[in-house]
C-alpha positions in Angstrom: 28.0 2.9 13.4 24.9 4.0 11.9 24.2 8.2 11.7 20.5 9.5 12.0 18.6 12.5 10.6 18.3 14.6 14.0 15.2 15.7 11.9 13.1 12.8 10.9 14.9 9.8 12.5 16.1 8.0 9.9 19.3 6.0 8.7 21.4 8.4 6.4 23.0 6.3 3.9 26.8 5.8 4.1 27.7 7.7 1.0 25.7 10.8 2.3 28.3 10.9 4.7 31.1 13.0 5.2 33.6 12.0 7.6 36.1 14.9 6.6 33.7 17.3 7.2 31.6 16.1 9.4 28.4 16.8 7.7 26.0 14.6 6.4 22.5 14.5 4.1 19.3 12.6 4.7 17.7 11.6 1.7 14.5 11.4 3.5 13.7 14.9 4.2 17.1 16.4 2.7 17.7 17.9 6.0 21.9 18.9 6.1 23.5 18.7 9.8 26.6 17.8 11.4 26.9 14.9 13.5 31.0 14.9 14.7 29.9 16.4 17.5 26.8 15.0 18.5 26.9 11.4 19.8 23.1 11.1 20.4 22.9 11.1 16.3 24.1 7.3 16.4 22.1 4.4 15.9 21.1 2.0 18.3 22.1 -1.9 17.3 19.1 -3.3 14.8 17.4 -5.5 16.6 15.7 -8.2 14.7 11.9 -7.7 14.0 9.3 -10.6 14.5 8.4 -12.7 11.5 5.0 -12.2 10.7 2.9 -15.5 9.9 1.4 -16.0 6.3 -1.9 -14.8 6.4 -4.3 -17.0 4.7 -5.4 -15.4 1.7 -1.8 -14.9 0.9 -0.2 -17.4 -1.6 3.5 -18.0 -2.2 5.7 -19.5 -4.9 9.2 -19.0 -6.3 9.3 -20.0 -9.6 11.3 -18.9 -13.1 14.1 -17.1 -10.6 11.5 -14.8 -9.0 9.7 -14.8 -6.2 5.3 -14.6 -6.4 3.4 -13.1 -3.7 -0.3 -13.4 -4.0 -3.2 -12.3 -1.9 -7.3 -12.4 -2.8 -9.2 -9.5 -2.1 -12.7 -11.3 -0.7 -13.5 -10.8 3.0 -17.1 -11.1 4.2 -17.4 -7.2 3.5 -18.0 -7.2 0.2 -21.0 -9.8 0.7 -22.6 -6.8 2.6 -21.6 -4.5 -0.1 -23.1 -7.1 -2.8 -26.7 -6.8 -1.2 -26.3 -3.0 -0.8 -25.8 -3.4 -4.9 -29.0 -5.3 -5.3 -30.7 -2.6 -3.3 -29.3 0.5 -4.9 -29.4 -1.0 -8.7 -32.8 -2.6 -7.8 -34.3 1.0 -7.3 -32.6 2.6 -10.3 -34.2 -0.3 -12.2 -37.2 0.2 -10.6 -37.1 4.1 -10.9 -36.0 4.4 -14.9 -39.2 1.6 -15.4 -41.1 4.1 -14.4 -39.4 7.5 -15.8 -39.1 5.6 -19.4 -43.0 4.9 -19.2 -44.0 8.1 -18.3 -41.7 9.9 -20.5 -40.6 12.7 -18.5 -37.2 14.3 -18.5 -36.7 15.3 -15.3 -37.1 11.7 -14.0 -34.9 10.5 -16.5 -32.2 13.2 -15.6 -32.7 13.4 -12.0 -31.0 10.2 -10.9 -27.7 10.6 -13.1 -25.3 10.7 -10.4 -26.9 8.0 -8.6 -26.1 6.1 -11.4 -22.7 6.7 -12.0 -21.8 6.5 -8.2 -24.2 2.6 -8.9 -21.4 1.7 -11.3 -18.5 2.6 -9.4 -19.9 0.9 -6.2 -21.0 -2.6 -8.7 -17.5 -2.7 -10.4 -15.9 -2.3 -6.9 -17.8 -5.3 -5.2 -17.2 -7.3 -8.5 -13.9 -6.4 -8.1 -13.7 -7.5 -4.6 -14.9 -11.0 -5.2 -13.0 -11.9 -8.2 -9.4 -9.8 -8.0 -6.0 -10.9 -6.7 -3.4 -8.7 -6.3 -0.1 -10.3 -7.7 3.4 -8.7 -6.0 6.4 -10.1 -8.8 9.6 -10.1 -8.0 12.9 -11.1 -10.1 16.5 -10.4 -10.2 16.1 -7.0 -12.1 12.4 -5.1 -11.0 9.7 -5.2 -8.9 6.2 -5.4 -10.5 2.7 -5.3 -8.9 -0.7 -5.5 -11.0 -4.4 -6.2 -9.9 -6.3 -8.5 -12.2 -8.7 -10.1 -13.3 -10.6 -6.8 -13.5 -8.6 -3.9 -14.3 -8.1 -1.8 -11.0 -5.4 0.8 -11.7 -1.9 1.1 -13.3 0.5 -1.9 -12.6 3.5 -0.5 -10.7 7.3 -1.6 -11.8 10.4 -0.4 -9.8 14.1 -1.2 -10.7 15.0 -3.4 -7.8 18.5 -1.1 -7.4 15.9 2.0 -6.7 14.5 0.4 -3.7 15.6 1.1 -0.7 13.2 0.1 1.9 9.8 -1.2 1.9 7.1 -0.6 5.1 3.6 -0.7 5.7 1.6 2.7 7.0 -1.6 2.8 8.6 -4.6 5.1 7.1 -7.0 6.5 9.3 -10.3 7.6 8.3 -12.9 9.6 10.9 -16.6 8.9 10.1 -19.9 9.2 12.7 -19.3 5.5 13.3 -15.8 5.6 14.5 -12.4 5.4 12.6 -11.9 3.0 10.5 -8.4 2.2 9.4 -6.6 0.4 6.2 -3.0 -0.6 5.3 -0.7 0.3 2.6 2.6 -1.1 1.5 5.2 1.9 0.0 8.4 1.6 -1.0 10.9 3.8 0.1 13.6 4.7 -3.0 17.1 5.7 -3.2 15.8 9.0 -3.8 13.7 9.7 -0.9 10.2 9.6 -2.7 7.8 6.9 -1.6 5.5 4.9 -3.8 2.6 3.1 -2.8 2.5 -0.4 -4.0 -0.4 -1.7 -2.8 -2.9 -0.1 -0.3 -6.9 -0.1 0.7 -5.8 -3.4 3.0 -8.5 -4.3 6.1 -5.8 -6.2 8.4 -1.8 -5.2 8.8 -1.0 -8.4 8.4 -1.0 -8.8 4.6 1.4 -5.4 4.1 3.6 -6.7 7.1 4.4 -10.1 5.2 4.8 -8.6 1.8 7.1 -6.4 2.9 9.0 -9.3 5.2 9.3 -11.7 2.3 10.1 -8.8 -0.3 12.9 -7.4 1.4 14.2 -11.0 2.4 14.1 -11.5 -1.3 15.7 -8.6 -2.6 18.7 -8.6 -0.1 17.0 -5.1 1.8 18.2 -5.0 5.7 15.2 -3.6 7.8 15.6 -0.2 8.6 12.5 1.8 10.5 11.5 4.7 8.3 9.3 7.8 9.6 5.4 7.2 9.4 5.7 3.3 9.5 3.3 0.8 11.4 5.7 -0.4 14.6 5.5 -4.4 14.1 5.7 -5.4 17.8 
């Protein structure tokens, strides 16, 4: 029988319980509560959660005693966001043309920031056509790295400090609506979280990393607190 945190709902690990006592500890949220007297605290059997179909930008391959998950980044998006480049950097071409002929300062300075937020948008769509994200596991870590453009620090985890992995969904409010993206994060022995990868347009790519991953590395599915259901 399985115990759960009255406070956030999830598993407490075995060793976090004490049967003399009848106190226990979620790692979770740390929350400290007994649960010999309170029957409603136990689990419900696991049932077993759907698979989830390889999406098609995701590759697999198990190879050197490791397991390789690997997804490309294009979707039609970043075609939009490549003409919205040639648009913005056309003008800022356009516009310096002019400031450097004239000579003035104040044209020169005046578009600075509409520069700098030109570069960041540029790398990001040359980024998006060209980068895979690579998800490596072997007998001893978890590793994940973007590449060939550099997009961040690569993440490595001990595979004894994982404890769960689960995908969350990210909302974001604009005048057009919500908009929403998908992260994968690993829950660790600890009780911190770290996001592995994230910015995703469809559930599905998070849902089957984590599936595979934790089919690899020997992790039963648990549900932890803020995760996407998988119906």
């Amino acid at each position: 029988m399985k115990i759960l945190c009255p406070s956030c709902r999830v598993p407490v690990a075995a060793e976090d319980v004490a049967l003399d006592t009848g106190l226990a500890k979620c790692r979770t949220c740390n929350n400290v509560f007994r649960f010999d007297d309170a029957p409603e605290l136990a689990a419900p059997a696991v049932r077993p959660r759907p698979n989830v179909g390889k999406p098609r930008r995701v590759v697999i391959a198990e190879t050197g005693g490791g397991l390789t998950v690997q997804y490309r980044w294009f979707t039609p998006i970043y075609i939009f966001m490549a003409l919205f480049c040639v648009f913005w950097d056309g003008f800022l071409v356009f516009w310096y043309a002019f400031a450097l002929t004239s000579g003035s300062p104040v044209m020169i300075l005046f578009p600075i920031l509409h520069v700098l937020a030109g570069i960041g948008i540029t790398y990001a769509t040359l980024a998006g056509f060209v980068n895979t994200t690579t998800l490596r596991i072997d007998p001893y870590r978890l590793r994940v790295w973007h590449h060939p453009l550099p997009w961040g620090r690569a993440i490595e985890l001990g595979i004894g400090e994982v404890k769960q992995l689960f995908c969350e969904e990210k909302i974001t409010r604009g005048k057009n609506g919500p908009s929403y993206t998908y992260t994968l994060t690993a829950l660790l022995n600890d009780g911190t979280r770290r996001k592995l990868v994230g910015g995703i347009d469809s559930a599905e790519i998070p849902l089957f990393l984590e599936q595979h991953a934790e089919e690899w590395m020997g992790i039963r599915d648990e549900p932890v607190t803020g995760e996407l259901p998988r119906l």
